[in-house]
Backbone as CSV, one residue per row, in Angstrom:
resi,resn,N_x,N_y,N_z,CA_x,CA_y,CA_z,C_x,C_y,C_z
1,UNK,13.698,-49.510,114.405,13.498,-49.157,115.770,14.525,-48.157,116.164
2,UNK,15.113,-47.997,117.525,15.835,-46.857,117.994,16.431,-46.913,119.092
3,UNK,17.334,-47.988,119.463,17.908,-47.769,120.828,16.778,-48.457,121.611
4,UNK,17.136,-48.856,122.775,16.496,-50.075,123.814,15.077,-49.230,123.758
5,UNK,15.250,-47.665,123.886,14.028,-46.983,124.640,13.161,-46.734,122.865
6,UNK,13.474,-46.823,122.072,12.859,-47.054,120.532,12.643,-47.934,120.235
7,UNK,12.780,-48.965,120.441,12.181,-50.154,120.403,11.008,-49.781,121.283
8,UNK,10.927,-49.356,121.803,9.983,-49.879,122.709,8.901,-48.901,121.702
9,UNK,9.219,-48.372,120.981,8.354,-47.345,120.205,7.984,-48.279,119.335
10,UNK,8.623,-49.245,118.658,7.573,-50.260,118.089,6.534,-50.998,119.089
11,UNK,7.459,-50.702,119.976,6.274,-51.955,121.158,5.038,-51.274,121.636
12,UNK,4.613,-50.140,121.715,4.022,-49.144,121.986,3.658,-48.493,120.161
13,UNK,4.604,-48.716,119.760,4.073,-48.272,118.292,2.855,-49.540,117.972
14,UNK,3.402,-50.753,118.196,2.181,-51.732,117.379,1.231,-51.330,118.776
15,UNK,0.849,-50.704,119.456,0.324,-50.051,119.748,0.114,-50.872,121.610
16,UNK,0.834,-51.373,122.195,0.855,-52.281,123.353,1.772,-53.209,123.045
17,UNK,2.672,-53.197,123.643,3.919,-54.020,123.608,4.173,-54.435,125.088
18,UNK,3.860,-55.470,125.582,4.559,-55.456,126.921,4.574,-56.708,127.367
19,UNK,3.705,-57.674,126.981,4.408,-58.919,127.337,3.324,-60.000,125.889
20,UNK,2.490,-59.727,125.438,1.796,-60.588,124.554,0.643,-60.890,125.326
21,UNK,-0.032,-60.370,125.295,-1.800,-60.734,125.840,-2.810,-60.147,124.478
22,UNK,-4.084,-60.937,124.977,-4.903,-60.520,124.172,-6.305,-60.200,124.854
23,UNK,-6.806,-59.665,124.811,-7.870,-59.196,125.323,-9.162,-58.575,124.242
24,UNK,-10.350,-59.171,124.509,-11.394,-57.777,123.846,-12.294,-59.012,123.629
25,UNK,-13.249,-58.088,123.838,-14.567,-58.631,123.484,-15.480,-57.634,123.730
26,UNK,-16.857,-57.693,123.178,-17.900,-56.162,123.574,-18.791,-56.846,124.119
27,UNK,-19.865,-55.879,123.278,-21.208,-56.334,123.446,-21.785,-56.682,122.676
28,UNK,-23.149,-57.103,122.385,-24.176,-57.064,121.485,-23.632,-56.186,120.460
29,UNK,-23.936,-54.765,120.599,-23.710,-53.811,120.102,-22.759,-53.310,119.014
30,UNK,-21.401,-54.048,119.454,-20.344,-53.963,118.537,-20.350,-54.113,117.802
31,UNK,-19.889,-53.690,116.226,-20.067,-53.805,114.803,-19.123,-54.975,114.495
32,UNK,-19.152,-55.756,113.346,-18.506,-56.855,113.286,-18.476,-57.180,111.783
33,UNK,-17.255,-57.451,111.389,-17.058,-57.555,109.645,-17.868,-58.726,109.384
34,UNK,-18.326,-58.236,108.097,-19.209,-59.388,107.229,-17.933,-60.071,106.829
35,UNK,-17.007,-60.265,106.677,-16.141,-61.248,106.022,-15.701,-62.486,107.227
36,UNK,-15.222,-63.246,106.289,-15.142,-64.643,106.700,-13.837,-64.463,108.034
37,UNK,-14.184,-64.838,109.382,-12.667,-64.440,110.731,-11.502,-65.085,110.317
38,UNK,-10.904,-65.202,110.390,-9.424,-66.089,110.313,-9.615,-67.381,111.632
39,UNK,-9.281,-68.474,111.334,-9.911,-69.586,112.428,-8.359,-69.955,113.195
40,UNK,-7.505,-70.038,112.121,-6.376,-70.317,112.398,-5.072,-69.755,112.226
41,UNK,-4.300,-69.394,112.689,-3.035,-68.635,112.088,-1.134,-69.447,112.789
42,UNK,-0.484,-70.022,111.842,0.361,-70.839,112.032,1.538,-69.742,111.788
43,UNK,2.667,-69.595,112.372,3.743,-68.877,112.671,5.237,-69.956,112.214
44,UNK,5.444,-69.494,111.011,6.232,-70.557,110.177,7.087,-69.899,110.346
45,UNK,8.679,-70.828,110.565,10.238,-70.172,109.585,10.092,-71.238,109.102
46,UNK,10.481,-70.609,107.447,10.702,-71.487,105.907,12.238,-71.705,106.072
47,UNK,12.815,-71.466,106.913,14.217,-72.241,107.233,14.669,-72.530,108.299
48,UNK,15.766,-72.571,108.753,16.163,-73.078,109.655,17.523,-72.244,110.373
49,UNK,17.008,-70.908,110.716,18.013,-69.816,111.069,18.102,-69.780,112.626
50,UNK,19.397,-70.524,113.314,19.692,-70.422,114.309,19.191,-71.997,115.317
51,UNK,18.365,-72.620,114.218,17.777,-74.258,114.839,16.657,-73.889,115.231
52,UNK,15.912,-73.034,115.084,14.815,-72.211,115.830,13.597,-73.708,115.840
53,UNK,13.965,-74.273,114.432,12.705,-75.097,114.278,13.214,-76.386,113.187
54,UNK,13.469,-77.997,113.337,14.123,-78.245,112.593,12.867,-78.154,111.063
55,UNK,13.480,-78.316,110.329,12.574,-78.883,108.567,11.720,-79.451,108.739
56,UNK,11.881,-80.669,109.750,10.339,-81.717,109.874,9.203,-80.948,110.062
57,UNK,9.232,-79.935,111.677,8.163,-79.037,112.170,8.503,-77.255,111.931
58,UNK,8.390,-76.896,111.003,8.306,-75.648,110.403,7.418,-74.619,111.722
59,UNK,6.609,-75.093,112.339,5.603,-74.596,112.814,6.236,-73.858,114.250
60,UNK,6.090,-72.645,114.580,6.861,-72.267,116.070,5.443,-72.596,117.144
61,UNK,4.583,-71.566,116.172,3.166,-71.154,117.433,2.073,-71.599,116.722
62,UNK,1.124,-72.223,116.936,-0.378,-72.534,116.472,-1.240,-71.333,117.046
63,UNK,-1.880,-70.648,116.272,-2.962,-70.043,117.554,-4.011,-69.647,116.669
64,UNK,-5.193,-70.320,117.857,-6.755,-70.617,117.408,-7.330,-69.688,118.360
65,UNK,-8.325,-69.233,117.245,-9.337,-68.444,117.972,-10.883,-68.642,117.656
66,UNK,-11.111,-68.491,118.796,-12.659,-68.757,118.820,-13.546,-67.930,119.064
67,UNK,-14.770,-67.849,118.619,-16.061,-66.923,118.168,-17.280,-67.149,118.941
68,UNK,-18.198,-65.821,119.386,-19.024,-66.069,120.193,-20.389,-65.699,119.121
69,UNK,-21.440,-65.464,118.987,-22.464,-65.475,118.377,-22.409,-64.463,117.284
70,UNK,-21.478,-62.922,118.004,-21.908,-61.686,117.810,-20.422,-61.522,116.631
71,UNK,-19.323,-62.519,116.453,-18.256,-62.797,115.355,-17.303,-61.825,116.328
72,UNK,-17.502,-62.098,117.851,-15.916,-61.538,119.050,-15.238,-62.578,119.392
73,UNK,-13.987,-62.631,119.516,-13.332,-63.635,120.397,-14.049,-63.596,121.504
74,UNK,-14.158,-65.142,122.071,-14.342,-65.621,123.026,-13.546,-66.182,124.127
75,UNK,-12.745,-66.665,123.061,-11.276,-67.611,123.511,-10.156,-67.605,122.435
76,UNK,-8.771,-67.761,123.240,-7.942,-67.932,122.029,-6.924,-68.802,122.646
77,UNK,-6.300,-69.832,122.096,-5.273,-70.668,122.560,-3.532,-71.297,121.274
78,UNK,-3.064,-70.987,121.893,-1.837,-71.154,121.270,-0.635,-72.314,121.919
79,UNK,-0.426,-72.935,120.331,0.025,-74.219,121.219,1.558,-74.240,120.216
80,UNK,2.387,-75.316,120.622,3.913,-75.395,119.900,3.960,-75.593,118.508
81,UNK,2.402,-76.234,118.240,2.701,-77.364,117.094,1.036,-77.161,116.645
82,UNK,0.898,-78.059,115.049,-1.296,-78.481,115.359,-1.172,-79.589,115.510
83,UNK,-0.042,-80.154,116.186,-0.079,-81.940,116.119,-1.158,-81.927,117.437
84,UNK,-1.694,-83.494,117.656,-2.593,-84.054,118.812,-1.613,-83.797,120.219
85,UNK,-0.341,-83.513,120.184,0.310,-83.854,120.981,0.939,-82.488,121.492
86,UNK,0.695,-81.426,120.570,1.170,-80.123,121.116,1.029,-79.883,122.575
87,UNK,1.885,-78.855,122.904,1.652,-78.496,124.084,1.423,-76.786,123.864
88,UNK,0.417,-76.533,125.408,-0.404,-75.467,125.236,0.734,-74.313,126.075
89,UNK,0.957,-73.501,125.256,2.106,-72.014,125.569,1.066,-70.951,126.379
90,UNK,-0.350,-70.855,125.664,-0.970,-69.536,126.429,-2.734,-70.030,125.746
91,UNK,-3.294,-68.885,126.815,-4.373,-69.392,126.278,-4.934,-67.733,127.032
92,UNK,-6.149,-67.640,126.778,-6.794,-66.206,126.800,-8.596,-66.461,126.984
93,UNK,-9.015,-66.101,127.979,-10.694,-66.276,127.417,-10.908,-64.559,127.557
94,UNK,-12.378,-64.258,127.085,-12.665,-62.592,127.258,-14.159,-62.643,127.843
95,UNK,-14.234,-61.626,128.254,-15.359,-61.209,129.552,-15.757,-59.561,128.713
96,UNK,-17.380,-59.515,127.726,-17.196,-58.509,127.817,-18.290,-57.558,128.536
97,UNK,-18.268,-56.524,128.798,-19.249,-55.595,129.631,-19.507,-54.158,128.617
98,UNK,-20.671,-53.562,128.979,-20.590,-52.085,128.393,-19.609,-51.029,128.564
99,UNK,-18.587,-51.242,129.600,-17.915,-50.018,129.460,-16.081,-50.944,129.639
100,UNK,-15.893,-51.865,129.537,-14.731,-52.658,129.032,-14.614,-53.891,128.852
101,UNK,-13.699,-54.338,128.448,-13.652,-55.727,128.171,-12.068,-56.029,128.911
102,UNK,-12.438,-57.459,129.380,-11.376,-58.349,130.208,-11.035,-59.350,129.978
103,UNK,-9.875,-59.454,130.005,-8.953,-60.912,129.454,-8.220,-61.470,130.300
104,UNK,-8.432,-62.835,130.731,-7.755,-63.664,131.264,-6.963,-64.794,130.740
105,UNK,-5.709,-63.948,130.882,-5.152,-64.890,130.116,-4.187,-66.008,131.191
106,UNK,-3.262,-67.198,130.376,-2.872,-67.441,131.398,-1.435,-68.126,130.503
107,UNK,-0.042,-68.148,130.982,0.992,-68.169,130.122,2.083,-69.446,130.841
108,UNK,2.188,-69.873,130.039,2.459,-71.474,130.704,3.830,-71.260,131.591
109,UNK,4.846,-70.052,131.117,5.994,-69.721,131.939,5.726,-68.636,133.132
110,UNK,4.558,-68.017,132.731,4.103,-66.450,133.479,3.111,-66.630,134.313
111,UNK,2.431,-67.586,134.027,1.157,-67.960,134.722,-0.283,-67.022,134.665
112,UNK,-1.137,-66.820,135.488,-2.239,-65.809,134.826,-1.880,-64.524,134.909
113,UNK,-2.963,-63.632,134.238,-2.537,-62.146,134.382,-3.843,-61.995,133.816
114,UNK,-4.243,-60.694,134.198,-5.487,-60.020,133.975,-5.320,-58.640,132.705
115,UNK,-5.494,-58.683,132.099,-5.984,-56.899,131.540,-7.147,-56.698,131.283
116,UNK,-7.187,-55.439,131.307,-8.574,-54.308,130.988,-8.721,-53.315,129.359
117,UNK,-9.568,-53.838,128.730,-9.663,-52.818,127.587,-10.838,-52.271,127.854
118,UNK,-10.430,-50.747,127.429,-11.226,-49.499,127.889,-12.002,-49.044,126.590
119,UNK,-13.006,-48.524,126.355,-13.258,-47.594,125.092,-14.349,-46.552,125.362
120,UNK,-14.802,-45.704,124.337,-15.274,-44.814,124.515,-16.522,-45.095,123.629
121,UNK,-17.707,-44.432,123.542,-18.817,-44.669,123.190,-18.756,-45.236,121.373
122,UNK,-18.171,-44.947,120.654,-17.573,-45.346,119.266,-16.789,-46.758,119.254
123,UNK,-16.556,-47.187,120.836,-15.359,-48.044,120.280,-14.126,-48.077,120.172
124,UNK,-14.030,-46.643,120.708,-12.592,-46.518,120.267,-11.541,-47.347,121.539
125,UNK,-10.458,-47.834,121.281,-9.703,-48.088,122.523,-9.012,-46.873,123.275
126,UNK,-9.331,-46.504,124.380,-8.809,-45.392,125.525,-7.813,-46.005,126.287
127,UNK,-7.677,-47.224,126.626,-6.760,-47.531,127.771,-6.762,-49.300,127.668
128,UNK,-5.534,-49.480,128.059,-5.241,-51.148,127.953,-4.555,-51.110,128.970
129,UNK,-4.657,-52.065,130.157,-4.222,-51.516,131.520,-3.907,-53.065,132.547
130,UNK,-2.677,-53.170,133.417,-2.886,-54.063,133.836,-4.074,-53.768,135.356
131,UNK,-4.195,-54.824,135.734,-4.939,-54.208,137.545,-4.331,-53.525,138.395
132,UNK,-3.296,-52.846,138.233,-2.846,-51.964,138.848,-2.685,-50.239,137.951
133,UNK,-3.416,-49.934,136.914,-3.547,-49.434,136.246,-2.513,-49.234,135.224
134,UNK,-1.239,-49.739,134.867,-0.252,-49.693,134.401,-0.321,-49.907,133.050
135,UNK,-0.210,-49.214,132.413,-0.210,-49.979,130.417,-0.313,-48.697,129.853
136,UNK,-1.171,-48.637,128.513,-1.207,-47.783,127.422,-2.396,-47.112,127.471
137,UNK,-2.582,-46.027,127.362,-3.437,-44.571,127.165,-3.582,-44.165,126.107
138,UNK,-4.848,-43.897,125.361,-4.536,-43.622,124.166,-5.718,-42.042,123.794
139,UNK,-4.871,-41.416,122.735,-5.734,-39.836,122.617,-5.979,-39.953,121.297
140,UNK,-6.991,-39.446,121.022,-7.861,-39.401,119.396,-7.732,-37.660,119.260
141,UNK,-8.060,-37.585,117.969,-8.444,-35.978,117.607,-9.451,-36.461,116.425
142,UNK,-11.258,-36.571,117.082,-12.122,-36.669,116.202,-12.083,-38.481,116.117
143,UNK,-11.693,-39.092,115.006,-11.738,-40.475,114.931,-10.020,-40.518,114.556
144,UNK,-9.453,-39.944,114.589,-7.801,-40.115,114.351,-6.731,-40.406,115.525
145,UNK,-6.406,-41.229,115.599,-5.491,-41.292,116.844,-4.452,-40.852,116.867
146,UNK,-3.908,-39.483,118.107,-3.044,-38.676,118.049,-1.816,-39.267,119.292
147,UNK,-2.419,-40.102,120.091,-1.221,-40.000,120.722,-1.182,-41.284,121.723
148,UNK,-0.429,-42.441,122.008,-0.670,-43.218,122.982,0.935,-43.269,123.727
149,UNK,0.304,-43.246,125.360,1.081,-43.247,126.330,1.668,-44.626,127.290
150,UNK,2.616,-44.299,127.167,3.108,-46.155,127.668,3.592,-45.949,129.341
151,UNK,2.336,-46.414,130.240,3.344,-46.116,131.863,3.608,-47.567,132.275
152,UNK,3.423,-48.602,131.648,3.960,-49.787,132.047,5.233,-49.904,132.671
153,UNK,6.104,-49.743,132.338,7.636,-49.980,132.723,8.372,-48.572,133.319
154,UNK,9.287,-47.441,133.892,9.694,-46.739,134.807,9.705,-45.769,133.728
155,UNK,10.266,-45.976,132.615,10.083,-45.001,131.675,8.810,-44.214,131.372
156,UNK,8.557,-43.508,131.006,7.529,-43.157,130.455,7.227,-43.011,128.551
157,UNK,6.796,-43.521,128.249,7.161,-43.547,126.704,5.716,-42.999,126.024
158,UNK,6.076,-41.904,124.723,5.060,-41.399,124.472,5.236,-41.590,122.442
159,UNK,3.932,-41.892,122.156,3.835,-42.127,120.321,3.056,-40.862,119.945
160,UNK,3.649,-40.154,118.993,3.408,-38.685,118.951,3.399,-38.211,117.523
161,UNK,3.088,-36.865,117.712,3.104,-36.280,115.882,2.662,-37.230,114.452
162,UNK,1.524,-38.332,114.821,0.882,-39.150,113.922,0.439,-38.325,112.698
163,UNK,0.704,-38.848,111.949,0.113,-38.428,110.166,-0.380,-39.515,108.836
164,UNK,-1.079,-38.647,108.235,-1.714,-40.046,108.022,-1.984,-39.899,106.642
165,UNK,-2.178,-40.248,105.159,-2.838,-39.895,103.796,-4.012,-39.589,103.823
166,UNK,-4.518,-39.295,102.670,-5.957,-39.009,102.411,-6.566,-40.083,102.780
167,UNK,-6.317,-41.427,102.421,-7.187,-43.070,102.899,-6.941,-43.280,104.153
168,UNK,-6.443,-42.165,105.379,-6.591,-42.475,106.369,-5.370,-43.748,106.747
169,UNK,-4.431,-43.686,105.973,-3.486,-44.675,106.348,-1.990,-44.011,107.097
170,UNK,-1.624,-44.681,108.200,-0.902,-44.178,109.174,0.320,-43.899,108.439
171,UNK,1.365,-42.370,108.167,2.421,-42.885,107.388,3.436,-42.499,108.457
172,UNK,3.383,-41.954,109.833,4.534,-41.801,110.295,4.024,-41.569,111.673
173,UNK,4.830,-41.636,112.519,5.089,-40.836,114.038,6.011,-41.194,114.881
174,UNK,6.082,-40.731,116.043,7.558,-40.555,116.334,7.340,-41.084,117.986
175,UNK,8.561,-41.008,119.216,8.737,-41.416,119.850,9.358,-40.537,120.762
176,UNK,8.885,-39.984,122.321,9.972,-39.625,122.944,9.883,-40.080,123.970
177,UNK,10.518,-39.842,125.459,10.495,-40.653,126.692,10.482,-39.545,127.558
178,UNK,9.731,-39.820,128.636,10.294,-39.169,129.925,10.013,-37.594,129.766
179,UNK,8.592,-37.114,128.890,8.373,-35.999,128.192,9.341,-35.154,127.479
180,UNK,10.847,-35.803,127.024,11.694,-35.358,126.551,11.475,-35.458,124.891
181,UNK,12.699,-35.036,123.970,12.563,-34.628,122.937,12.313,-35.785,121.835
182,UNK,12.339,-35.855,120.695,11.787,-36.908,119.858,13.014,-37.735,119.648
183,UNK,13.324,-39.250,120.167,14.039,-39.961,119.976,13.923,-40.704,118.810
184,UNK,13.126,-41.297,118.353,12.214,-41.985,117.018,11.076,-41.572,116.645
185,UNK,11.271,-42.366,115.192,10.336,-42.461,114.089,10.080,-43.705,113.319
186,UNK,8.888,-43.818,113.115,8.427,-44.985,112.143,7.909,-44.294,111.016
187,UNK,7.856,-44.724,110.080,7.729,-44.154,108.504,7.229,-45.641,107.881
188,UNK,6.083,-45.124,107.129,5.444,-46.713,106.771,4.980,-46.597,105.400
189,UNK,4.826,-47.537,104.709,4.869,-47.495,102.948,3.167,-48.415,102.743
190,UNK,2.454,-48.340,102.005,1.625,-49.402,101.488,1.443,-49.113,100.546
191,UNK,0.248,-50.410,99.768,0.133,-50.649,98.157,-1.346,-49.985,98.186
192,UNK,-1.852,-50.299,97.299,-2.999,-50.248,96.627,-3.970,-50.668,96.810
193,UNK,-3.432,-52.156,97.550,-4.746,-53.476,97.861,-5.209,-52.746,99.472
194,UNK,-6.620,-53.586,99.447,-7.139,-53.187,100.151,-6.906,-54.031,101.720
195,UNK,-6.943,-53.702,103.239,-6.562,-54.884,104.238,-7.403,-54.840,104.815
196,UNK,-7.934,-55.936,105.578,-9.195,-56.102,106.560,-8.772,-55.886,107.900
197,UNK,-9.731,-55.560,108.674,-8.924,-54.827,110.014,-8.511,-56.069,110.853
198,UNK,-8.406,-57.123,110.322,-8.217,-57.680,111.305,-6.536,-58.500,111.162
199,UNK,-5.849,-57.811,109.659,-5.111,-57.939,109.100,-4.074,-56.707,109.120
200,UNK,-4.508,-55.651,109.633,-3.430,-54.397,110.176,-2.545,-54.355,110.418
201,UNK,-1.733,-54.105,109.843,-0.626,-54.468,110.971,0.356,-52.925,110.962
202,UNK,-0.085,-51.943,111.279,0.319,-50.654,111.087,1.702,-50.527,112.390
203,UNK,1.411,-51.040,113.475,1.997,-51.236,114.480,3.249,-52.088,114.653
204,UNK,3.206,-53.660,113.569,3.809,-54.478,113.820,4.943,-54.371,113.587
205,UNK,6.319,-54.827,114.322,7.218,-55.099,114.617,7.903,-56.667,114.914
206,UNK,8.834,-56.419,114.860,9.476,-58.142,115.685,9.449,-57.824,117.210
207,UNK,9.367,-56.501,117.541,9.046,-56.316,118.806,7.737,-56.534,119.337
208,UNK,6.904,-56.645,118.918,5.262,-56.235,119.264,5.022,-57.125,119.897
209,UNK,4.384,-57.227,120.838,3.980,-58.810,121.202,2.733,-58.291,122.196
210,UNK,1.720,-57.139,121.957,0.729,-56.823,123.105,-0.425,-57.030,122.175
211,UNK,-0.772,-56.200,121.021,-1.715,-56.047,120.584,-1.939,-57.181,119.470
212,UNK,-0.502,-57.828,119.021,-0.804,-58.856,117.789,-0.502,-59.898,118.525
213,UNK,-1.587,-61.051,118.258,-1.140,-62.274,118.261,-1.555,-63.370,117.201
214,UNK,-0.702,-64.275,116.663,-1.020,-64.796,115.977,-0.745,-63.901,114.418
215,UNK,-0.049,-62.616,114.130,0.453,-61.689,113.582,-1.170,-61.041,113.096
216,UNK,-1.945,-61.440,114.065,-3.516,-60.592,113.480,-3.963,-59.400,114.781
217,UNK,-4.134,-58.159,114.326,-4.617,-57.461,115.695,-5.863,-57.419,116.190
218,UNK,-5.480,-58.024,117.432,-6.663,-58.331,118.345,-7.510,-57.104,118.946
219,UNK,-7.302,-55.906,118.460,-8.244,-55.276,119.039,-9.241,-55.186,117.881
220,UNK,-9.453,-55.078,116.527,-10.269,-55.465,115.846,-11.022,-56.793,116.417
221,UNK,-10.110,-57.895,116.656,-11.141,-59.186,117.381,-12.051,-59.182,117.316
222,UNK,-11.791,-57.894,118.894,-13.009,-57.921,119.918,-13.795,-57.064,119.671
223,UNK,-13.762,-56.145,118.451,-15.159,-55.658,118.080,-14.346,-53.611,118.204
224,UNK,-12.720,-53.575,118.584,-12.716,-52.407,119.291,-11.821,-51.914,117.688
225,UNK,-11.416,-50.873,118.353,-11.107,-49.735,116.753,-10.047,-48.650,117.418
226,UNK,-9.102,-48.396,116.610,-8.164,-47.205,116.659,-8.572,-45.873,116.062
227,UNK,-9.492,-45.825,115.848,-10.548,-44.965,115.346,-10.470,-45.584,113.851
228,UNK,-10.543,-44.335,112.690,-10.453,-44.874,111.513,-9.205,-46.088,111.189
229,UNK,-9.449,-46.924,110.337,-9.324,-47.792,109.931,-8.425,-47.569,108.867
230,UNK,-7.013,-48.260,108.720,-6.026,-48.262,107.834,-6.729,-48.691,106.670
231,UNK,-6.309,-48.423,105.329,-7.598,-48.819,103.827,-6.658,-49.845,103.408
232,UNK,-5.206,-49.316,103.922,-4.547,-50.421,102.783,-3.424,-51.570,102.874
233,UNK,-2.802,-52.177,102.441,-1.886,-53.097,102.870,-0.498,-52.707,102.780
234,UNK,-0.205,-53.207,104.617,1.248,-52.113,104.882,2.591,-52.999,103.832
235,UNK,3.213,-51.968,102.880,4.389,-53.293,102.257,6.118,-52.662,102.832
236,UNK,5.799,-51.719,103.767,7.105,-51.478,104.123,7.264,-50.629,105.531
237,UNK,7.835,-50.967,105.898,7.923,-50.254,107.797,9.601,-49.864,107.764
238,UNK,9.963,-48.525,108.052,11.264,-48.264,108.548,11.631,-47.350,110.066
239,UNK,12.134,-47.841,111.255,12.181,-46.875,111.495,13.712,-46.325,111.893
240,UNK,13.567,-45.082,112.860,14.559,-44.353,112.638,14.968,-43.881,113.849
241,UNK,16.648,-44.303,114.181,17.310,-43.341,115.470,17.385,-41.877,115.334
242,UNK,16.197,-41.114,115.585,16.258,-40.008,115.124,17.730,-39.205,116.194
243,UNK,18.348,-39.300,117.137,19.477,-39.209,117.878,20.441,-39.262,117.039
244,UNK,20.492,-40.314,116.265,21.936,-40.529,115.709,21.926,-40.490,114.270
245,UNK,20.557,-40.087,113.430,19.775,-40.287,112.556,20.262,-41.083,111.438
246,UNK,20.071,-42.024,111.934,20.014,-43.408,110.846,19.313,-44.515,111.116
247,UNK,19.115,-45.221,110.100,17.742,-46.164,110.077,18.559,-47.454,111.244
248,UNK,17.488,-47.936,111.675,17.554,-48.890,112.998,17.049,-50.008,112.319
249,UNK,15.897,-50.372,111.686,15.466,-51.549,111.479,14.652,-51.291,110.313
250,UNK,14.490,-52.078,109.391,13.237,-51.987,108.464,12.487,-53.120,108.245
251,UNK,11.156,-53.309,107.945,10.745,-54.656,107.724,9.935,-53.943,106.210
252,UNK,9.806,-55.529,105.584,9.188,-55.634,103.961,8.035,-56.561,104.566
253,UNK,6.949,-56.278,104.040,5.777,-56.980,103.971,5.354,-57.437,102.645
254,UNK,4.593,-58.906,102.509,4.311,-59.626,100.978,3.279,-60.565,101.572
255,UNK,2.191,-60.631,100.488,1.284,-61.097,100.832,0.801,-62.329,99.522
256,UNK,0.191,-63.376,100.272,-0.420,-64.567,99.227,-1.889,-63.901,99.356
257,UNK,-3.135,-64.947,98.604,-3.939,-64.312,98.616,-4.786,-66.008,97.897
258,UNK,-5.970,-66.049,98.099,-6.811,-67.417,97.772,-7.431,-66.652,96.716
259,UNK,-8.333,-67.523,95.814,-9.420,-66.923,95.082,-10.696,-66.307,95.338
260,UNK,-10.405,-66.345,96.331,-11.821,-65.405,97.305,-11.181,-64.666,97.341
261,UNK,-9.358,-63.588,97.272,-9.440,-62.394,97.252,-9.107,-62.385,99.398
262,UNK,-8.658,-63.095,99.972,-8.483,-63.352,101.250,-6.817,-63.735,101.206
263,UNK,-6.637,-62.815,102.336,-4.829,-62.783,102.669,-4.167,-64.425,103.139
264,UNK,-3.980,-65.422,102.389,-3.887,-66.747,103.347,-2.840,-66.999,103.772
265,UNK,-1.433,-65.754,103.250,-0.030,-65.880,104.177,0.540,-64.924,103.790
266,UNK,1.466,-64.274,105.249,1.877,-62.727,104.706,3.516,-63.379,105.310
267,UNK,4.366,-62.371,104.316,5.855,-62.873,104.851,6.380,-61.348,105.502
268,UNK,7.054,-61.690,106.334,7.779,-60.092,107.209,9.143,-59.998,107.126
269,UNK,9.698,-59.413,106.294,11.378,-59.528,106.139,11.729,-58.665,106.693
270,UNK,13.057,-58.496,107.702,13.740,-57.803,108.028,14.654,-57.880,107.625
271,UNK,16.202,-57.053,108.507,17.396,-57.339,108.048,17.931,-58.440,108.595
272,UNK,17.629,-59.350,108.969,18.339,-60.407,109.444,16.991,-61.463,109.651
273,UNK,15.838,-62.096,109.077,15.481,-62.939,108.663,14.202,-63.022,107.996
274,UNK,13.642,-63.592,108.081,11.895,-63.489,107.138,11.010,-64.711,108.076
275,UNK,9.873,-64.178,108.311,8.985,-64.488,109.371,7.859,-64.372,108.685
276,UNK,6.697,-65.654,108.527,5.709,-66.181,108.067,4.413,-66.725,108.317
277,UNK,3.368,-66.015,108.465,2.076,-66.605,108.615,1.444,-67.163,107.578
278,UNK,0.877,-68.191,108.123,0.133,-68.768,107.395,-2.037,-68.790,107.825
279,UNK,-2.645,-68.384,107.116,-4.055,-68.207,108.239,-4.868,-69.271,107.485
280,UNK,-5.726,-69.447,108.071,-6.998,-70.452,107.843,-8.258,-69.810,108.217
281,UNK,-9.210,-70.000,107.522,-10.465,-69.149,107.444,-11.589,-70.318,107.734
């Protein structure tokens, strides 16, 4: 990341960073992977760094999502634990229409909140917005996404100069504020294997908390698209105080995998700990 206002370039880099909502759902219409959804996704530390979680309950966040006919979220709920006894942290239902989709979510410390996902005749996501129009803007060139704008918070924060390989996989872009000069950069590595969109995580950060939940991105969910589609599986994220130019944060990505060839736990290392999903299909 990069300084308070670079960070926020992951937060806006995983492409909506601003408080953790989820939103999306379509229509009929929306295209929807033949592969099997993820039902469940458990948010493990395999230790015990800082008491976060003792040994007995490994588990931080539970979060379930649920399916409407057409394979969109319908609902999604996230609880402490999968015990009978958990208690419920957030929960989300979606509303969708032909020209956006709406999420009501509601956050057991924050209470409800509304957003709006926007798209354009493809699908693509244009705008993620609270009811006062406030959030992320986003610009394509063709099916490539060139640029998303963050007016949520006083700053103005902009994700810029995107580039990408031949497979259409995101390998860099940068960050400035306040239409000023380029403060950051993210620079991103992957393998060979192939990732399902609903497994992306081109964006993700320890900062992210808009577009991923459950470490899966929810705008795939709901049927919506960043235009083309990352091919492959991200195994390394760095980015960069381009100001002071030296690296800010890096994360390592590693993945398990079932005999169906399905991701069933990915680990996220940074410099200071390792963070673990576990999914259920």
């Amino acid at each position: 990341m990069l300084t308070p206002s670079v960070k926020k370039l992951s937060l806006v880099v995983g492409l909506l960073s601003i408080t953790l909502v989820l939103l999306f759902g379509c229509t009929e219409s929306l295209s929807t992977s033949s592969l099997r959804r993820i039902k469940q996704s458990n948010k493990v530390f395999e230790d015990n760094v800082n008491g976060r979680k003792s040994q007995m309950s490994p588990i931080e966040e539970s979060t379930n999502f649920f399916y409407n006919t057409q394979g969109l979220l319908s609902s999604v709920t996230v609880y402490d634990d999968t015990s009978i006894n958990a208690t419920l942290l957030k929960s989300i239902t979606f509303e969708y229409a032909s020209d956006k989709i709406t999420a009501y979510t509601y956050y057991n410390i924050d209470g409800p909140r509304t957003l709006y996902f926007y798209f354009d005749n493809n699908k693509k996501l244009t705008a993620l917005t609270d009811s006062l129009g406030r959030g992320l803007y986003l610009s394509y060139n063709g099916n490539q996404l060139t640029r998303i704008r963050d007016s949520s918070e006083i700053n103005i924060l902009d994700l810029i100069n995107f580039t990408y390989d031949t497979n259409n996989n995101l390998l860099s872009y940068e960050l400035s504020a306040n239409n000023g000069p380029v403060i950051g950069r993210a620079i991103l590595e992957y393998s060979d294997r192939e990732i399902s969109e609903e497994l992306d995580t081109r964006f993700f950060s320890k900062d992210i908390k808009f577009i991923y939940l459950g470490g899966l991105n929810l705008v795939y969910k709901i049927g919506l698209n960043f235009g083309t589609n990352n091919k492959n599986t991200l195994i390394k994220r760095t980015e960069i105080n381009v100001i002071e130019n030296k690296i800010n944060a890096y994360y390592e990505f590693t993945y398990t995998y079932n005999n169906n060839g399905e991701i069933i736990k990915r680990a996220m290392l940074w410099d200071t700990d390792t963070l673990f999903y576990q999914f259920r299909y």
